[in-house]
C-alpha positions as CSV (number, residue, x, y, z in Angstrom):
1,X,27.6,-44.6,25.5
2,X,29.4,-41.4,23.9
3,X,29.7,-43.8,20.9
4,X,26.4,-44.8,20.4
5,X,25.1,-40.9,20.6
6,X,27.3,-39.9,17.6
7,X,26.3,-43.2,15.8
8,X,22.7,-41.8,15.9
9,X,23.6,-38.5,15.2
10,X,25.4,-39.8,12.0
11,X,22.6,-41.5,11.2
12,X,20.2,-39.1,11.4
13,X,22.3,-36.2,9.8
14,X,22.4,-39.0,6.7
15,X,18.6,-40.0,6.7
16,X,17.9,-36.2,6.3
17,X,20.0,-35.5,3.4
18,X,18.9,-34.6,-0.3
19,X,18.4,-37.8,-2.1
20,X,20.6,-38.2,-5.8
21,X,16.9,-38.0,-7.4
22,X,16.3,-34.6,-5.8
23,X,19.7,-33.8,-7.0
24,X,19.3,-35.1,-10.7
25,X,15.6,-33.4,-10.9
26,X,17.5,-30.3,-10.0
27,X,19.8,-30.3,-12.3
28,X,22.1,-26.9,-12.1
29,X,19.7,-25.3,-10.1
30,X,21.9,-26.4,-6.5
31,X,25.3,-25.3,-4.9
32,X,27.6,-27.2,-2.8
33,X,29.7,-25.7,0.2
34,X,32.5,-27.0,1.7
35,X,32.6,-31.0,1.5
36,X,36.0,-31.5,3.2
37,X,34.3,-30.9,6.4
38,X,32.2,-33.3,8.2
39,X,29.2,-31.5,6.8
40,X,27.3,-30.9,3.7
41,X,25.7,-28.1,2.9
42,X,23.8,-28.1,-0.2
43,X,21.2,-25.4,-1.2
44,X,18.9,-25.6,-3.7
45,X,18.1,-22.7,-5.9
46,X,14.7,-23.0,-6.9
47,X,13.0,-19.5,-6.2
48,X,12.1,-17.9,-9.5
49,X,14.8,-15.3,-8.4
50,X,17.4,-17.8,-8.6
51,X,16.4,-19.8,-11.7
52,X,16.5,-16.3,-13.9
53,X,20.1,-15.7,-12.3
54,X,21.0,-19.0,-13.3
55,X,19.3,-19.1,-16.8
56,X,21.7,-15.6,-17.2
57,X,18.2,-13.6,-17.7
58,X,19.0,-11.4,-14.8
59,X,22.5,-9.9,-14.5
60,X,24.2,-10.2,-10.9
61,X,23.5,-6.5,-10.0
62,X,19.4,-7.3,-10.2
63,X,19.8,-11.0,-9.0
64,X,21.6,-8.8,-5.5
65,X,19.1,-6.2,-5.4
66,X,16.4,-8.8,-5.6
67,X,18.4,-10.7,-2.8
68,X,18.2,-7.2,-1.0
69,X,14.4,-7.0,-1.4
70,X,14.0,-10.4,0.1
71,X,15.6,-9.8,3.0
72,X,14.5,-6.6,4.0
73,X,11.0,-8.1,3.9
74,X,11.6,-10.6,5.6
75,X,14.3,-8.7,8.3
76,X,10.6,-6.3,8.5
77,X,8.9,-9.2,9.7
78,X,6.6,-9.2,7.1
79,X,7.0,-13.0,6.2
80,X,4.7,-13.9,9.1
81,X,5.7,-16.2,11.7
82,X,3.8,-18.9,13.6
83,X,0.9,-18.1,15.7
84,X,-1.0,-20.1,18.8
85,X,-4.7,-20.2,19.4
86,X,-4.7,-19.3,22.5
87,X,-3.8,-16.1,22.2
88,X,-3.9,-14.9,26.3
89,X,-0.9,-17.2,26.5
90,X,0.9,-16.0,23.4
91,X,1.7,-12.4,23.3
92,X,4.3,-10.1,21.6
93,X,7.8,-9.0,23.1
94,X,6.0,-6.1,24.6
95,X,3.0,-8.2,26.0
96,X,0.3,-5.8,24.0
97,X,-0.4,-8.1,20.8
98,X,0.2,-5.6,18.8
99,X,1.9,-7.2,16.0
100,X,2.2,-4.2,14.1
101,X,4.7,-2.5,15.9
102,X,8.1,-3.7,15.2
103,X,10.1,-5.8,18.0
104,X,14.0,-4.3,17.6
105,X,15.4,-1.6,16.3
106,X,16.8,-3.8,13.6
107,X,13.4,-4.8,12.0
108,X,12.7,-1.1,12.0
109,X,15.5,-0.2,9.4
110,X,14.5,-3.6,7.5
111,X,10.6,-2.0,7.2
112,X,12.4,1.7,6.5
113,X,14.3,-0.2,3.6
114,X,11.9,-2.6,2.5
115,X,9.5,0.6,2.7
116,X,11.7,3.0,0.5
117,X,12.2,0.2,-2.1
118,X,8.6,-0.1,-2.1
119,X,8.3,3.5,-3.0
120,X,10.9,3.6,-5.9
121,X,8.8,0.6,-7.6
122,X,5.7,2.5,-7.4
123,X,3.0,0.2,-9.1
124,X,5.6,-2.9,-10.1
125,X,5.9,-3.5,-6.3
126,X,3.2,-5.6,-5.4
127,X,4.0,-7.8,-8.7
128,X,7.8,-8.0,-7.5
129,X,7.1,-8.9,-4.4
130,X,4.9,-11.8,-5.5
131,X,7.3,-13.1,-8.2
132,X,10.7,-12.2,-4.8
133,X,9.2,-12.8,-1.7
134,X,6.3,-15.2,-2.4
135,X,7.8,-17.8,-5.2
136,X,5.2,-16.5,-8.0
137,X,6.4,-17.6,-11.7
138,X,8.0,-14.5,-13.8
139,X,5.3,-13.5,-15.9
140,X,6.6,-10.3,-17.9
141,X,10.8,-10.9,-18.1
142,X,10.9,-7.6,-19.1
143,X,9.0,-5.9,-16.5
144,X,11.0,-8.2,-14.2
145,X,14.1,-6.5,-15.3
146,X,12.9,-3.1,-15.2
147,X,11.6,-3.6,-11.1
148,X,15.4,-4.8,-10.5
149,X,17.3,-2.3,-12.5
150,X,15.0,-0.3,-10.4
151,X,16.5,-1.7,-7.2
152,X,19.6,-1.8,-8.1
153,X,20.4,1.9,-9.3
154,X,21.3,1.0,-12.8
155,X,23.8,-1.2,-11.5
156,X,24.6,1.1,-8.4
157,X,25.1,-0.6,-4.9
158,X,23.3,2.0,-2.3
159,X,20.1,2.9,-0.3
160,X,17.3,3.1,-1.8
């Protein structure tokens, strides 16, 4: 019996894997980990973030402070989540349904960062967060460059 579960596990694990086409279509743009385990892990680097790191039209300093954005916005809980219709049965941690209010004390410093970053952008924010958060195309490379060195101190690692 224990041999037939791992069987189907196998198979399964194999039947969801990335095909050789989705491979060749990607080109560059993918990274393997560690393939002496039992597992691959493959991630593919298609955000625009990622393809103007790997083009070289970012330097590592932006492509992390980009990175940083990301995840504060999404740490903030500002990536939305899944929601039920029947919203008497589906409430927030604190039962109110106010999803405004931030659940942990974590996503409170990810909304303090992702707010402060915010701040230092001033009007470039809402088109960085488009092109970082949301998968938008890089318009203006330039401008693109400018809202990251802006992130990123000049090349500074720190709080923003």
């Amino acid at each position: 019996m224990l041999g037939i579960q791992v069987a189907s596990k196998r198979k399964r694990r194999q039947e969801a894997d990335v095909t050789p086409e989705r491979l060749a279509k990607a080109g560059a743009a993918h990274t393997r980990g560690d393939e002496s385990s039992d597992v691959r892990i493959i991630t593919m680097l298609d955000s625009p973030l990622e393809q103007a790191h790997l083009r070289k039209d970012i330097n590592n300093d932006q492509f992390e402070a980009g990175k940083r954005y990301r995840q504060a916005w999404f740490d903030a809980g500002f990536s939305g989540s899944v929601r039920g219709t029947y919203l008497d049965e589906f409430r927030d941690s604190d039962g109110t349904g106010r999803s405004f209010l931030p659940a942990t004390e974590t996503m409170e410093a990810a909304r303090h960062e992702y707010r402060s970053a915010r701040q230092r952008l001033g009007d470039m924010a809402p088109w960085l967060e488009l092109v970082v958060c949301y998968d938008h195309p890089v318009t203006d490379l330039e401008l693109f460059r400018k809202a990251l060195d802006l992130l990123s101190g000049g090349g500074r690692h720190g709080k923003w």
